[in-house]
N, C-alpha and C positions, 0 to 999 in steps of 0.2 A: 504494500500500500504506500503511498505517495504522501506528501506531506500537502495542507489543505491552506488557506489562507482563510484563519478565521477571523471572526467580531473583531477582536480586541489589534486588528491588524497585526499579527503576529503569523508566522506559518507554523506548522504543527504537524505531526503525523496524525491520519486522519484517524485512526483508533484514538489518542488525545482530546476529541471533539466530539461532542455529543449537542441533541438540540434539548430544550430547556422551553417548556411551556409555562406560564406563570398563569393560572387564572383565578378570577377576581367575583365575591360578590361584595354586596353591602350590606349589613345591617341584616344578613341570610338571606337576602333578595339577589335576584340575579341585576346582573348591571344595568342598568338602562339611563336614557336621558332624565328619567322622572328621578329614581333613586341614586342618580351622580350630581346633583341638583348642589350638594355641598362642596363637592369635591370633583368638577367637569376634569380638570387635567391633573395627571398623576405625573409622576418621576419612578422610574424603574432603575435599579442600580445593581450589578452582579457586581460581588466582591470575592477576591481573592484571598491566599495567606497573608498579604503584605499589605504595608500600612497604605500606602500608595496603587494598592493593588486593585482597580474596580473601573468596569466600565458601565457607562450609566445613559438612560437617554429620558427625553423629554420636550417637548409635551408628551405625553400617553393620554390618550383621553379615554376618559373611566370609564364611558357606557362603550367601550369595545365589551371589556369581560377577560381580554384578554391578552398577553404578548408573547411572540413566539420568536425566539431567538434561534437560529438552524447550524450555527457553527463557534457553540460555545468552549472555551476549552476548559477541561473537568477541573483544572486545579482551581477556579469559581464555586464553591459548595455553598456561596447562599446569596439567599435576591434579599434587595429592600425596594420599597413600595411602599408608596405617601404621595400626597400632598406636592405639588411639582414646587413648591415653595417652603416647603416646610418638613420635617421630622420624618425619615423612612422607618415604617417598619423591617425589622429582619425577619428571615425565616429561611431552615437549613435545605438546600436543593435536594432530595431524596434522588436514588439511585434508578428511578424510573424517567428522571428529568419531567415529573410534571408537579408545580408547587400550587396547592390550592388555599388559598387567601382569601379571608372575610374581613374585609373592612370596614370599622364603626365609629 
């Protein structure tokens, strides 16, 4: 296997790389324009072992429900999510690569 050019602009072998779903409700509601109504755009952030280590994007806007990163590299084991202006939550990337988040 060949080495991939992921997210974080780095190349990698592609065993290194996995995709990384992060989905999102509110309040147990699923996302939508009504229930994102506090909270329209989010900030998504994968962090690494290092202090400096994290790539992040934003705006997200909240009544997706959803962000799907496709060339994550594994040494990222946790997302935060928040408020595109304010405090991300964390939460550990499980080895399925799908992180499911309620937001309140």
């Amino acid at each position: 296997m060949g080495d991939v050019c992921a997210r974080d602009l780095t190349c990698a072998p592609a065993a290194s790389v996995r995709e990384v779903i992060t989905r999102w409700t509110v309040g147990g509601q699923p996302a939508s324009v009504t229930t994102c109504t506090a909270l329209p755009d989010l900030a998504i952030e994968f962090a690494g072992p290092g202090v400096d280590d994290a790539i992040g994007f934003a705006p997200v806007p909240c009544a997706l429900g959803q962000f799907v990163i496709d060339k994550l590299p594994v040494r990222f084991g946790e997302v935060g999510l928040g408020p595109e202006r304010g405090p991300l939550g964390r939460w550990t990337i499980p080895a399925t690569g799908v992180v499911l988040i309620d937001l309140r």
